[in-house]
N, CA, C and O atoms as a DFTB+ gen file, in Angstrom:
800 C
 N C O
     1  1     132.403      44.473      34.917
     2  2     133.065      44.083      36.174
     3  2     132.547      42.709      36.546
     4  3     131.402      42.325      36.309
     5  1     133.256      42.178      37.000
     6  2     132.745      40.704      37.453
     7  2     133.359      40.390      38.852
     8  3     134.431      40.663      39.391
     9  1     132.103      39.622      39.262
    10  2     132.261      39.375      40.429
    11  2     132.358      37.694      41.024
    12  3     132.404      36.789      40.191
    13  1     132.376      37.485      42.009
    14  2     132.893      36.300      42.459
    15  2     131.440      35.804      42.671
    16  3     130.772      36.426      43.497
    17  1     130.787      34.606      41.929
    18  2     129.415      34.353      42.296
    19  2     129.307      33.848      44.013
    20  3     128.318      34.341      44.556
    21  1     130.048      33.073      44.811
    22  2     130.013      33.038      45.837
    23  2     129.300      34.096      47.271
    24  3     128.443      34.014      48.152
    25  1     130.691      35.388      46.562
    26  2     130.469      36.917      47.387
    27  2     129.110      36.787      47.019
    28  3     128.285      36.297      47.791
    29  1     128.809      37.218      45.824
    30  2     127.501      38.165      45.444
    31  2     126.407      37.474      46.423
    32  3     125.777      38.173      47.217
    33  1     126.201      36.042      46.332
    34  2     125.442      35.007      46.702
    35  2     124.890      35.866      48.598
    36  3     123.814      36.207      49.090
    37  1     126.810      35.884      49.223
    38  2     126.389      36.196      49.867
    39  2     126.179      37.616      50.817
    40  3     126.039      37.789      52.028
    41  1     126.227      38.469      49.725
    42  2     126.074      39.564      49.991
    43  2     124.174      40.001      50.108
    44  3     123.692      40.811      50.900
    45  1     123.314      39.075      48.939
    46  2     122.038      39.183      48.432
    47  2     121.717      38.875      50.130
    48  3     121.318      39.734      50.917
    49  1     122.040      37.220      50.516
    50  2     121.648      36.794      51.189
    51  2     121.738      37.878      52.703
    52  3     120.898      37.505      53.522
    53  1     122.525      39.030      53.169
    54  2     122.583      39.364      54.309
    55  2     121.660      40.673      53.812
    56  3     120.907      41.183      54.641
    57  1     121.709      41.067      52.815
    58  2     120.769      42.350      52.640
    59  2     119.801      41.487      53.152
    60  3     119.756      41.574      54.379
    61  1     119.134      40.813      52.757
    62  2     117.657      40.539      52.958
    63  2     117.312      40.191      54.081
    64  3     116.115      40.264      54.359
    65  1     118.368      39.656      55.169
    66  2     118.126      39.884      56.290
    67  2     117.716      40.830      57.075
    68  3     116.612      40.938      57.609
    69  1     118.924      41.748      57.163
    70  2     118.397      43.203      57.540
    71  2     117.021      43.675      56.940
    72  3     116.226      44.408      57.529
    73  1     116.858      43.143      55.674
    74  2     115.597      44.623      55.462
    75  2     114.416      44.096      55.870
    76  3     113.490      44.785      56.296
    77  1     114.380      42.259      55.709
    78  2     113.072      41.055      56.793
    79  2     113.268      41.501      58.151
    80  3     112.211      41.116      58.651
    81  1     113.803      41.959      58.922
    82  2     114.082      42.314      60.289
    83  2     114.291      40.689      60.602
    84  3     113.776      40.193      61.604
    85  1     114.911      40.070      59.874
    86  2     114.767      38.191      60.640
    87  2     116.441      38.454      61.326
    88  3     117.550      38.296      60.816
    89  1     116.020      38.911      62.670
    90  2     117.961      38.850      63.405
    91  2     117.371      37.780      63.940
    92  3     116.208      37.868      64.333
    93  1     118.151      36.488      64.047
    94  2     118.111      35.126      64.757
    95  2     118.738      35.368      66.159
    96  3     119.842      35.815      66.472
    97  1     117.910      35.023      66.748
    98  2     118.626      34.662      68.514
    99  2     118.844      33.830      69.127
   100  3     118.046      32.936      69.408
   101  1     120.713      33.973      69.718
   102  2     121.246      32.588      69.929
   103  2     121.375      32.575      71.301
   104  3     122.092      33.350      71.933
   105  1     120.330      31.249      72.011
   106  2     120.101      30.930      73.069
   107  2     121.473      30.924      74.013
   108  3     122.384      30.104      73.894
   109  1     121.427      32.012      74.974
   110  2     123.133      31.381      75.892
   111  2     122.676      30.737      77.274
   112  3     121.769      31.244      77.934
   113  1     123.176      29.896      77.566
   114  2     122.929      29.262      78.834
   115  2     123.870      29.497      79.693
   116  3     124.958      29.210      79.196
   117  1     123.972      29.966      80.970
   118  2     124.620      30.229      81.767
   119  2     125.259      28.611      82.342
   120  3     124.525      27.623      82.375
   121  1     126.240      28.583      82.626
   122  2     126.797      27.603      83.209
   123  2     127.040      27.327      84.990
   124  3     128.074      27.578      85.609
   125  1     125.828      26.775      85.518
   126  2     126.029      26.756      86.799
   127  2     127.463      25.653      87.653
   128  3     127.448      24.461      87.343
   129  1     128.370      26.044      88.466
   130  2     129.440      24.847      89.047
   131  2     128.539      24.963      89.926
   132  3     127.986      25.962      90.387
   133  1     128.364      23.324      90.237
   134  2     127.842      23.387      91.764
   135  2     129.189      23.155      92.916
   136  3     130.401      22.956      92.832
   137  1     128.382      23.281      93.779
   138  2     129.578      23.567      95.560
   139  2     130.168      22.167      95.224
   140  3     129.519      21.263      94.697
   141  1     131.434      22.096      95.581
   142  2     131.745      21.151      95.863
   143  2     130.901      20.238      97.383
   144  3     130.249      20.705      98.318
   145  1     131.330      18.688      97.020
   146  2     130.210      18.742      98.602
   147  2     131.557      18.070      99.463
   148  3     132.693      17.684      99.189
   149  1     130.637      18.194     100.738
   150  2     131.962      18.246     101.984
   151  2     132.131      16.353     102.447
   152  3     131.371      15.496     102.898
   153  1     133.307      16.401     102.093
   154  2     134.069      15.214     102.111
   155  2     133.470      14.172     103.380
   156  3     132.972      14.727     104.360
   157  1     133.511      13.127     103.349
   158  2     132.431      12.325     104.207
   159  2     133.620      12.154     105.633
   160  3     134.816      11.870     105.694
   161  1     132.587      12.485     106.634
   162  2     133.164      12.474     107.915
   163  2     134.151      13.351     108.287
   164  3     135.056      13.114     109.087
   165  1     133.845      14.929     107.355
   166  2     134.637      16.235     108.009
   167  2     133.549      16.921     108.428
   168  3     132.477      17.050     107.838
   169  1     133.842      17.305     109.360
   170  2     132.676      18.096     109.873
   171  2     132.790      19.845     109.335
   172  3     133.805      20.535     109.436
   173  1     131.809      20.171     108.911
   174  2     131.720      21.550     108.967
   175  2     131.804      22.271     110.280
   176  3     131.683      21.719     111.374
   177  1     132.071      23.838     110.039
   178  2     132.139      24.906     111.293
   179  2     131.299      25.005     111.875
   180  3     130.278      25.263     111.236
   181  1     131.206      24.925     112.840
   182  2     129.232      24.938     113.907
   183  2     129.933      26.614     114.955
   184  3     131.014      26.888     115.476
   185  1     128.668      27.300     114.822
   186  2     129.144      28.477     116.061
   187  2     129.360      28.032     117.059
   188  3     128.751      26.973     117.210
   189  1     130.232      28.442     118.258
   190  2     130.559      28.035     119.203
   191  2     129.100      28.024     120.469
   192  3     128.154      28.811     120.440
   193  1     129.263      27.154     121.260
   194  2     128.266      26.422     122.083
   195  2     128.473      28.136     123.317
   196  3     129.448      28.793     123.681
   197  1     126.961      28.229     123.568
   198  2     126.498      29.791     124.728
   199  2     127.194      28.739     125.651
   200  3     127.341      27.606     125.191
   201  1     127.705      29.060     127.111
   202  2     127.785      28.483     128.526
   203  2     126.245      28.475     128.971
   204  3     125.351      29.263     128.660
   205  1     126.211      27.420     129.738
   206  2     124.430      26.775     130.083
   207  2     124.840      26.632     131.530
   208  3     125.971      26.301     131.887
   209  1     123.671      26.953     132.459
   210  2     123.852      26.510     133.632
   211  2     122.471      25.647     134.036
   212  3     121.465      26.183     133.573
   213  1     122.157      24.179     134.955
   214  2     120.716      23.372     135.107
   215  2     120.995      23.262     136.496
   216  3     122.075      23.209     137.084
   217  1     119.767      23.236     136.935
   218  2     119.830      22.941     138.699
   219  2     118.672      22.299     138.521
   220  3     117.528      22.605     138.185
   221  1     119.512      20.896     138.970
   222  2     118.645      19.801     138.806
   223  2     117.543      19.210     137.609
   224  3     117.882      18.766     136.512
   225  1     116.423      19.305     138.020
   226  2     115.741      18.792     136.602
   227  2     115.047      19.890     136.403
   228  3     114.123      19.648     135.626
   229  1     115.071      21.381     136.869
   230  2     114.212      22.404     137.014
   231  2     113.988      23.044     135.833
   232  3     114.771      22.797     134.916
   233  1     112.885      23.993     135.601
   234  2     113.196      24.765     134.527
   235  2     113.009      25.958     134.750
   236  3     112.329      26.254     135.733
   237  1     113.658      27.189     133.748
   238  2     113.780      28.464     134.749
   239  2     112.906      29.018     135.060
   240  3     111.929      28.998     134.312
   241  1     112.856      29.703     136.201
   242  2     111.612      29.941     137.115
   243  2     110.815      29.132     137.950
   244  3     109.790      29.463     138.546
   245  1     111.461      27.889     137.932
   246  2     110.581      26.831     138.546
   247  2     111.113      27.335     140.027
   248  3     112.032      28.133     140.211
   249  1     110.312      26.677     141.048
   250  2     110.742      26.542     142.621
   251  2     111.055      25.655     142.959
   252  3     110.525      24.568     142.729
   253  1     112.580      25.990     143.991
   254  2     113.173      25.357     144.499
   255  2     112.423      23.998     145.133
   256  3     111.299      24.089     145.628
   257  1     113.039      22.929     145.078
   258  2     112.218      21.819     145.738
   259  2     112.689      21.832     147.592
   260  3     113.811      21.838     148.098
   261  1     111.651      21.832     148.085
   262  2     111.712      21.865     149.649
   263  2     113.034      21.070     150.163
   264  3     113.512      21.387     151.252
   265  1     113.504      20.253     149.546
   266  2     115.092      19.633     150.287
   267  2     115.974      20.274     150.285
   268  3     116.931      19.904     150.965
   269  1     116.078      21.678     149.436
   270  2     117.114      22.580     149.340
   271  2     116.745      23.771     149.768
   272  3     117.100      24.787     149.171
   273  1     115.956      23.804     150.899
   274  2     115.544      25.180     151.413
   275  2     115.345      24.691     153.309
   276  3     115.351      23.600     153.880
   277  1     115.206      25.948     153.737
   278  2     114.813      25.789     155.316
   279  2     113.545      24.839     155.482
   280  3     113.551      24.160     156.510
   281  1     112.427      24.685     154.599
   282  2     111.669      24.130     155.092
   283  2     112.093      22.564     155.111
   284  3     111.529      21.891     155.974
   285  1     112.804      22.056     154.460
   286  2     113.567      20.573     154.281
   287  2     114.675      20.351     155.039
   288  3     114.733      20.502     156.259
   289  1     115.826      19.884     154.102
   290  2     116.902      19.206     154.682
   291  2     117.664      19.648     154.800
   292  3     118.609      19.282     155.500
   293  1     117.523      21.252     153.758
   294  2     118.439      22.088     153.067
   295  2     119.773      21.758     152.737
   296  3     120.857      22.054     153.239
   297  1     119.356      20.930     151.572
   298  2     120.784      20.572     150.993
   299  2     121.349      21.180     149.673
   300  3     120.363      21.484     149.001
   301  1     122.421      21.476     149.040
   302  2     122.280      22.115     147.747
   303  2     121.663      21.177     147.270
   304  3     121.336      20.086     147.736
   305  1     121.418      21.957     145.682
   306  2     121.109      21.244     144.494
   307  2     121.954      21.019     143.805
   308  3     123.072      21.510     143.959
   309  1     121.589      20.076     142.696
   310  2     122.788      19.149     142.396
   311  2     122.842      20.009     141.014
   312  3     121.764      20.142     140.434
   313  1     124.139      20.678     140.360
   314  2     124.217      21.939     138.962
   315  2     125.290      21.564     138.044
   316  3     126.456      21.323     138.357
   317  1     124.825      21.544     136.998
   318  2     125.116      21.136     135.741
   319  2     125.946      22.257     134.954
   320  3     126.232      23.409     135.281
   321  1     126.152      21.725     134.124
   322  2     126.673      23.270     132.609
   323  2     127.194      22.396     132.010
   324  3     127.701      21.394     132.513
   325  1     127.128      22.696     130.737
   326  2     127.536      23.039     129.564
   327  2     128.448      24.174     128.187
   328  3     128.214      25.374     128.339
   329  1     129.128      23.910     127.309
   330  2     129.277      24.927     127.041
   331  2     130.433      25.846     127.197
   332  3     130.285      27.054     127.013
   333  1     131.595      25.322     127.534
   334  2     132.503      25.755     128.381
   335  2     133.083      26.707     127.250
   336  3     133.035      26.262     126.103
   337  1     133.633      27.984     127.448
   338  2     134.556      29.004     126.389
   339  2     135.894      28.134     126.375
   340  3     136.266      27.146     127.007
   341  1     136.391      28.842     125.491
   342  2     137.713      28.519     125.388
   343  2     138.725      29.430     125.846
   344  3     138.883      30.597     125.489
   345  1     139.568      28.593     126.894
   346  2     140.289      29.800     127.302
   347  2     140.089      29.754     129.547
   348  3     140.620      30.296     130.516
   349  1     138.800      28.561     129.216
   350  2     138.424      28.935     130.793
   351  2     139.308      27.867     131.722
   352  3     139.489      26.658     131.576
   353  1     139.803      28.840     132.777
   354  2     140.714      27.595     133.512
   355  2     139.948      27.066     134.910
   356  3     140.289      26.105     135.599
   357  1     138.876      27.921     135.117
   358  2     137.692      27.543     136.429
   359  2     136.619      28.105     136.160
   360  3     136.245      28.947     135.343
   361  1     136.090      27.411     137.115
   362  2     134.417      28.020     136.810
   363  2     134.185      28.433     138.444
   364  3     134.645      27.687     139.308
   365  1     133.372      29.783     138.849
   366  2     132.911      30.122     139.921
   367  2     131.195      29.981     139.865
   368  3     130.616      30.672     139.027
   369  1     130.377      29.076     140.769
   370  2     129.262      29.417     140.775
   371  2     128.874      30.491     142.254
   372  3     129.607      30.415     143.240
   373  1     127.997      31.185     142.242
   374  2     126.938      31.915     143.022
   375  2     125.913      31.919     143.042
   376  3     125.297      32.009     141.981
   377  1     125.202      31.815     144.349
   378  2     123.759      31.864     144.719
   379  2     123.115      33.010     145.067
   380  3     123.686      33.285     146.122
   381  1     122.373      33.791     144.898
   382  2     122.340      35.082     145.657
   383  2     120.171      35.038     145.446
   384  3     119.272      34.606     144.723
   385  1     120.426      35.809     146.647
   386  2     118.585      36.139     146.929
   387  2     118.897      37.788     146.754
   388  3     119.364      38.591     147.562
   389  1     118.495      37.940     145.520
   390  2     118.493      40.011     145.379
   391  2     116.948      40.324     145.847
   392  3     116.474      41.401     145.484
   393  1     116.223      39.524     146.556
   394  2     115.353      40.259     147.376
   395  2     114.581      40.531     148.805
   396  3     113.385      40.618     149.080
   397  1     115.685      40.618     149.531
   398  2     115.819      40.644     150.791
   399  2     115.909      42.222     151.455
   400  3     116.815      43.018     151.208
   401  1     114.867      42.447     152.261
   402  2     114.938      43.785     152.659
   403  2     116.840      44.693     152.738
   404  3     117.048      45.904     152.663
   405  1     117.572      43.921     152.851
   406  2     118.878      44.810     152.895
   407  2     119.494      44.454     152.446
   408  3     120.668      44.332     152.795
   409  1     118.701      43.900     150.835
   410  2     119.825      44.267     149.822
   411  2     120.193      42.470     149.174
   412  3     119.319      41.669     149.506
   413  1     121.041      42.036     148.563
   414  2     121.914      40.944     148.337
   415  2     122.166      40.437     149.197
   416  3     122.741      40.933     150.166
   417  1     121.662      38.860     149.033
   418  2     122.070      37.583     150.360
   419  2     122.747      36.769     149.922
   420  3     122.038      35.807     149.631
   421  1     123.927      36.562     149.660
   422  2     124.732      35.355     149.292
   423  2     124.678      33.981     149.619
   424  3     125.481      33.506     150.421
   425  1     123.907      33.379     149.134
   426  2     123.787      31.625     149.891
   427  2     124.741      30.946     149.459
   428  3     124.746      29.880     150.076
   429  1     125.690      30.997     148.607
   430  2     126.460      29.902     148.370
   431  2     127.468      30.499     147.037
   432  3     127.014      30.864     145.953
   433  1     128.690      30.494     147.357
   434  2     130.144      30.399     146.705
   435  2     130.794      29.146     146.443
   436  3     131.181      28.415     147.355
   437  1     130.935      28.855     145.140
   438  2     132.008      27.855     145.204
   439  2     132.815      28.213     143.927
   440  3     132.294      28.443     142.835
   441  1     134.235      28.235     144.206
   442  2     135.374      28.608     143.680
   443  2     136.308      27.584     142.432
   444  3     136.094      26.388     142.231
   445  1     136.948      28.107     141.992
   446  2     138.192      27.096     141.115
   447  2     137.805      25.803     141.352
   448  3     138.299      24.973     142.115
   449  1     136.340      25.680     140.201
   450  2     135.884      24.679     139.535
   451  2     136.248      23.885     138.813
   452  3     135.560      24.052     137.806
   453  1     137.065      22.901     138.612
   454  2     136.977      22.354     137.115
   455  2     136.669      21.890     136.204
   456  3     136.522      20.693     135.958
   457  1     136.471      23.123     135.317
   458  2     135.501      23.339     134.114
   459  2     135.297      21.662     133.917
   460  3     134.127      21.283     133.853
   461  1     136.236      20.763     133.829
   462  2     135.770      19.268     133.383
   463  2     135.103      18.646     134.191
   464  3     135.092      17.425     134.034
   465  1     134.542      19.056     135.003
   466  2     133.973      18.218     136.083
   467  2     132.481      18.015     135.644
   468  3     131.879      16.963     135.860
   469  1     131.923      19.108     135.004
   470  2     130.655      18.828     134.230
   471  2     129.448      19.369     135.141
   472  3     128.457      19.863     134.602
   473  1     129.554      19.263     136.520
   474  2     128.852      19.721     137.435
   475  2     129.102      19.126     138.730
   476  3     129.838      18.151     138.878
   477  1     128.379      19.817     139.837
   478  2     127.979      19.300     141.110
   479  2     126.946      18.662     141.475
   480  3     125.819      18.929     141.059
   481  1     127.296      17.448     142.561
   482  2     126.594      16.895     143.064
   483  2     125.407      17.423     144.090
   484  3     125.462      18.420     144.810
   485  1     124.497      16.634     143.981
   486  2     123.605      17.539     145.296
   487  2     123.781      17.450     146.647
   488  3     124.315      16.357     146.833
   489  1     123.585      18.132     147.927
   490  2     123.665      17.810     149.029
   491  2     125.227      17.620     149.255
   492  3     125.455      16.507     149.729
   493  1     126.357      18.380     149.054
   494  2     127.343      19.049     149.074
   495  2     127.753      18.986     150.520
   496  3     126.829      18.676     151.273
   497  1     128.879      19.200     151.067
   498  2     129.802      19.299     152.354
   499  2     129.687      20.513     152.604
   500  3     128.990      20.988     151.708
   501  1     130.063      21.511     153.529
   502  2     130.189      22.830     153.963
   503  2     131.843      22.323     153.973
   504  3     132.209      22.878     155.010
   505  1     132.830      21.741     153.545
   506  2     134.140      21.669     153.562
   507  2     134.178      22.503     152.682
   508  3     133.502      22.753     151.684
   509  1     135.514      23.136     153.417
   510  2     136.467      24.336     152.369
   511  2     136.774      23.434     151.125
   512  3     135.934      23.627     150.246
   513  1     137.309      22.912     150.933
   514  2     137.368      22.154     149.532
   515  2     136.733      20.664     149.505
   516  3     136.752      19.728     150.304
   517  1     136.158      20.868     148.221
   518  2     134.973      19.775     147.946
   519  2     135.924      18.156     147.377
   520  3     137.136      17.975     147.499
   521  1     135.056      17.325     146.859
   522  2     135.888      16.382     146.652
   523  2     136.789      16.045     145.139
   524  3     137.600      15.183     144.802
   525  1     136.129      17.271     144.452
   526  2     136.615      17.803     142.739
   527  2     137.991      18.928     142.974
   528  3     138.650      19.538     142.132
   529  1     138.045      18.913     143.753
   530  2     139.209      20.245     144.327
   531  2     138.536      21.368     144.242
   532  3     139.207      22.374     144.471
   533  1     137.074      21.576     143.907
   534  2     136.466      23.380     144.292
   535  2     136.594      23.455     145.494
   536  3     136.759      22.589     146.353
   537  1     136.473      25.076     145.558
   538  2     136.836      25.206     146.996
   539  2     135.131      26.430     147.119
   540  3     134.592      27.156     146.284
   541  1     134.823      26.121     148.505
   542  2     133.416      27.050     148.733
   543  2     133.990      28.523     149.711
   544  3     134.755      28.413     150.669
   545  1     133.554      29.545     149.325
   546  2     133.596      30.700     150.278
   547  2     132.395      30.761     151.205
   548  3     131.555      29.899     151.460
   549  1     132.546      32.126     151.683
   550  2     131.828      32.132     152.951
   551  2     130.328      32.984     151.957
   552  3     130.232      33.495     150.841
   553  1     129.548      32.790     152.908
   554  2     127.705      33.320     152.547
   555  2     127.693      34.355     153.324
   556  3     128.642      34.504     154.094
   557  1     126.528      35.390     153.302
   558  2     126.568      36.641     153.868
   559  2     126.229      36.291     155.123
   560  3     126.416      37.114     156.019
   561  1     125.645      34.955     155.437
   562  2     125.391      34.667     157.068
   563  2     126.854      34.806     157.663
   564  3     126.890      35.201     158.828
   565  1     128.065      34.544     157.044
   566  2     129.266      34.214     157.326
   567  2     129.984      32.567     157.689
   568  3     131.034      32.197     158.214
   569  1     128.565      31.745     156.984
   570  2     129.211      30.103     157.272
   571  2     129.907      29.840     155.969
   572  3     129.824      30.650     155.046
   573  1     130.617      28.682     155.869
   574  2     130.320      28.294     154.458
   575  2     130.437      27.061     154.162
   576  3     130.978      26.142     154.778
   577  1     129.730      27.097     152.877
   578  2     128.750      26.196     152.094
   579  2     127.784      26.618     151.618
   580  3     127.941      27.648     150.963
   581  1     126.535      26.114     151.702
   582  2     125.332      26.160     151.019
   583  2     124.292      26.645     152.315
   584  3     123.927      25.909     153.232
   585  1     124.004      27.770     152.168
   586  2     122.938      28.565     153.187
   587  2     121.784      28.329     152.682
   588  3     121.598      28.674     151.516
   589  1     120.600      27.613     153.507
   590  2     119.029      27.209     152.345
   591  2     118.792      28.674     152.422
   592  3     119.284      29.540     153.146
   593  1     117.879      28.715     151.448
   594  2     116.822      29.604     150.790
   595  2     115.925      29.708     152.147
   596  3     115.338      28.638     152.312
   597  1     115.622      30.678     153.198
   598  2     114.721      30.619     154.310
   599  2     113.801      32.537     153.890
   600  3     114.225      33.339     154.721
   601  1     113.165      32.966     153.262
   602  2     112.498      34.106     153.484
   603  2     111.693      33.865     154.268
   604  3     111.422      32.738     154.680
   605  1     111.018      35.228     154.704
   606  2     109.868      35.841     155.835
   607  2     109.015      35.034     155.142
   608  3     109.108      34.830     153.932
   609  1     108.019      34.473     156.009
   610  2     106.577      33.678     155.875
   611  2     106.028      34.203     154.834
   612  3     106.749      35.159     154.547
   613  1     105.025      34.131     153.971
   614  2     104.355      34.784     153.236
   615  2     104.997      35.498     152.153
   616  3     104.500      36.500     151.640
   617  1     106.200      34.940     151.771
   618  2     106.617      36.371     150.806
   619  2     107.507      35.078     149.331
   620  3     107.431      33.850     149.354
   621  1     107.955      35.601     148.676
   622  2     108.377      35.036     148.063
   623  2     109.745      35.835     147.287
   624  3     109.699      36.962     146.794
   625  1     111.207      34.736     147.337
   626  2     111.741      35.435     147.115
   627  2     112.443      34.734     145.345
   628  3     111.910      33.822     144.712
   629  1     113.315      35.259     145.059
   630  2     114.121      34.931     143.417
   631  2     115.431      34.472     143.985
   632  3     116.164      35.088     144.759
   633  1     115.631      33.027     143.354
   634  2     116.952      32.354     144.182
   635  2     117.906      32.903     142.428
   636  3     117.364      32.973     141.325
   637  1     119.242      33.173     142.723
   638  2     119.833      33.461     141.059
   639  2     121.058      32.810     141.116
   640  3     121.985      33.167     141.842
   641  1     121.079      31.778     140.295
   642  2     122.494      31.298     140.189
   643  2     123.089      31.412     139.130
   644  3     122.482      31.307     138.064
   645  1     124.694      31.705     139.204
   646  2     125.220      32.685     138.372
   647  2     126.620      31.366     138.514
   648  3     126.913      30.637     139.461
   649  1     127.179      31.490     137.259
   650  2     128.040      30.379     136.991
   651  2     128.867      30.995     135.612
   652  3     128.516      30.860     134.440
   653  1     130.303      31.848     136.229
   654  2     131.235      32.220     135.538
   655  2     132.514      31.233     135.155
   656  3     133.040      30.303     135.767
   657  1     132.840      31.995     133.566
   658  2     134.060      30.814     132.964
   659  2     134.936      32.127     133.426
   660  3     134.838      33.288     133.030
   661  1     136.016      31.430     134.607
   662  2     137.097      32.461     134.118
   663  2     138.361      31.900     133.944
   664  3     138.613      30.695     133.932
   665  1     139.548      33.296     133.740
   666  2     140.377      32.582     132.897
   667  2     141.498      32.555     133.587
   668  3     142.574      32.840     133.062
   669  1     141.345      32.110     135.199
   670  2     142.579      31.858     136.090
   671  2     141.950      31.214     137.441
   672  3     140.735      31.296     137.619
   673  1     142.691      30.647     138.284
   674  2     142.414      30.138     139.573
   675  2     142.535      31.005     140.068
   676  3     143.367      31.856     139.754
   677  1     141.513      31.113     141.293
   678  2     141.395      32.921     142.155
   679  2     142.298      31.710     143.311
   680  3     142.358      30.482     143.371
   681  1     142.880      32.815     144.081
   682  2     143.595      32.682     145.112
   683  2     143.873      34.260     146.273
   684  3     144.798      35.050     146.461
   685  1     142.343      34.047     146.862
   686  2     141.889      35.065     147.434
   687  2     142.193      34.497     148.732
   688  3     141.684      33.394     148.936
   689  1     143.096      35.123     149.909
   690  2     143.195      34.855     151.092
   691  2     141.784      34.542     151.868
   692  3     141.564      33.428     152.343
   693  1     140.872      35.599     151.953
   694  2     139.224      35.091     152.173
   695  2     138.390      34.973     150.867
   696  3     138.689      35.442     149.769
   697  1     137.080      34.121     151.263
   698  2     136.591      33.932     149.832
   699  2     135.482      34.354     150.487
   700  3     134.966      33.549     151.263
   701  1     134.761      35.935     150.299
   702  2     133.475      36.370     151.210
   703  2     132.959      36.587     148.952
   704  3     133.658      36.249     147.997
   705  1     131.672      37.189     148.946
   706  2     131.549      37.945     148.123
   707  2     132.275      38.855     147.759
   708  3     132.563      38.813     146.563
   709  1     132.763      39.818     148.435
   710  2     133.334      40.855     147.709
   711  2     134.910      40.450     147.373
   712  3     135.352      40.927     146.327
   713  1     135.547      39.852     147.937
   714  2     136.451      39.329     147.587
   715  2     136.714      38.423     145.841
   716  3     137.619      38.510     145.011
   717  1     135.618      37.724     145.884
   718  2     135.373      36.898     144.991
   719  2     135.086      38.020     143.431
   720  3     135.665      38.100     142.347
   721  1     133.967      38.705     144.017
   722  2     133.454      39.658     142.802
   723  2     134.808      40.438     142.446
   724  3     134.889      40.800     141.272
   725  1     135.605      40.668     143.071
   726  2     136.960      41.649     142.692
   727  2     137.518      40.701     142.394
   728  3     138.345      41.221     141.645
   729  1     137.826      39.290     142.370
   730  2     138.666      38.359     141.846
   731  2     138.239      37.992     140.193
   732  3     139.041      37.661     139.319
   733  1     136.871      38.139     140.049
   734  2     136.518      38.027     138.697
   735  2     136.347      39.693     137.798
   736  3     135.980      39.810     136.629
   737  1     136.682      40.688     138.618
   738  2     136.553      41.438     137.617
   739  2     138.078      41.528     136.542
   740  3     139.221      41.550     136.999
   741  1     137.726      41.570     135.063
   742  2     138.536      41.809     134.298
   743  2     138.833      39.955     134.010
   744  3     139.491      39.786     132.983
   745  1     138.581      39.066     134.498
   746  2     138.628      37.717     133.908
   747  2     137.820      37.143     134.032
   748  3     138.022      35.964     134.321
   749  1     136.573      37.576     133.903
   750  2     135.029      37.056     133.582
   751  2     135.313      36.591     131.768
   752  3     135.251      37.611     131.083
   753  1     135.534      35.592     131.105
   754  2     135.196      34.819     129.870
   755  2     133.979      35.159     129.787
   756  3     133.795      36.212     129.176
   757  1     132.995      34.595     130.222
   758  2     131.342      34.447     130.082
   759  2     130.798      33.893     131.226
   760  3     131.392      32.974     131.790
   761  1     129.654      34.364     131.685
   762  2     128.765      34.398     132.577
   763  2     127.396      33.918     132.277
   764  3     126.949      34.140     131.152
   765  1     126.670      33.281     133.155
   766  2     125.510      32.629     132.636
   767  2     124.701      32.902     133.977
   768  3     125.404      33.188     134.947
   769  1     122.515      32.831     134.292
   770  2     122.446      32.589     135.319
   771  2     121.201      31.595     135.091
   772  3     120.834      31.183     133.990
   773  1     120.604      31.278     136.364
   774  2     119.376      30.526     135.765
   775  2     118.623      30.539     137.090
   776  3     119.054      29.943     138.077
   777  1     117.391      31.292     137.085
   778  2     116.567      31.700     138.112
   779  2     115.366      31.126     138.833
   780  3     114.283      31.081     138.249
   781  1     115.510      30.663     140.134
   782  2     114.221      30.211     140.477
   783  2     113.676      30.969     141.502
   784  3     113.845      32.167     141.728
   785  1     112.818      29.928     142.269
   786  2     111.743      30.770     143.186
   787  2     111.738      29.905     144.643
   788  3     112.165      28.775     144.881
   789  1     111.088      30.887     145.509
   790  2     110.578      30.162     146.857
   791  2     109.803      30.761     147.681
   792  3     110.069      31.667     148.470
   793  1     108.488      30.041     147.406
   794  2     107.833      31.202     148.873
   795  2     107.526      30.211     150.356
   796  3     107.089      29.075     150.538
   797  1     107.872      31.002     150.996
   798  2     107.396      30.261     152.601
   799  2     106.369      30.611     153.304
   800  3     106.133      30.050     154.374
């Protein structure tokens, strides 16, 4: 019988592989794509900005400075934000002292803000509508405007200002607290507060 010297050649040659145990191993390299990169001057997705509320240069928990309380001139303070949702067509701020022997003291309402206005000035009008078109409700004393911060001698109370995005102009015949709080329920966007202090 005859054979093809080629075959035979390489038939010798793979036996002897197997029976050397020589199996050769062929290096694989994985092929990494990198990210494409982001085109110059598109901005990537950033999470959307919390709503911020600043009174004045304070920081939270700080105390009120004496010009905005009974012992001064009592004028508001001048309040900032940031941050606005999307979707908000006013902003309502509130002042409230939650520690007053009977309960919640409302010092200060002001109504259908516009969100673009960026903030209020300090030392504010007691006019029903301000010079941005907000409009102020009444305080639990029953004036309105800006009621100072006055607690009992010796005590110290938590001033809380609260600064809602909502998503309509209230058009409340009176603007007391409770009026207001039922005007934002169910179109509260987001709510923010930022807390200080005062003792007398």
């Amino acid at each position: 019988m005859h054979y093809d010297r080629g075959v035979l050649v390489a038939v010798l040659i793979t036996v002897g592989i197997i029976f050397c145990g020589c199996v050769s191993t062929v290096s694989r390299q994985t092929k990494v794509t990198p990210a494409p990169e982001q085109p110059l001057g598109q901005a990537t997705s950033a999470p959307p900005a919390m709503l911020t509320i600043r009174v004045d240069s304070l920081g939270p928990g700080s105390v009120l400075p004496d010009a905005c309380t009974c012992r001064g001139a009592s004028e508001s303070p001048g309040v900032a934000w940031d941050g606005i949702p999307s979707g908000t067509k006013s902003l309502v701020l509130i002042l409230d002292d939650p520690d007053t022997s009977k309960g919640r003291f409302t010092h200060w309402i002001v109504y259908n803000i516009p969100p673009e206005a960026g903030g209020l000035e300090p030392a504010q009008s007691h006019a029903k509508v301000l010079d941005n078109g907000a409009q102020q409700g009444d305080t639990s004393a029953g004036s309105r405007g800006y009621y100072p911060p006055c607690p009992p001698i010796g005590t110290t109370h938590r001033y809380v200002f609260r600064l809602y995005a909502v998503d309509m102009d209230i058009t409340q015949p009176t603007a007391d607290r409770d009026s207001i709080d039922w005007a934002l329920t169910g179109h509260t966007i987001e709510e923010t507060t930022f807390i200080t202090t005062f003792t007398r």
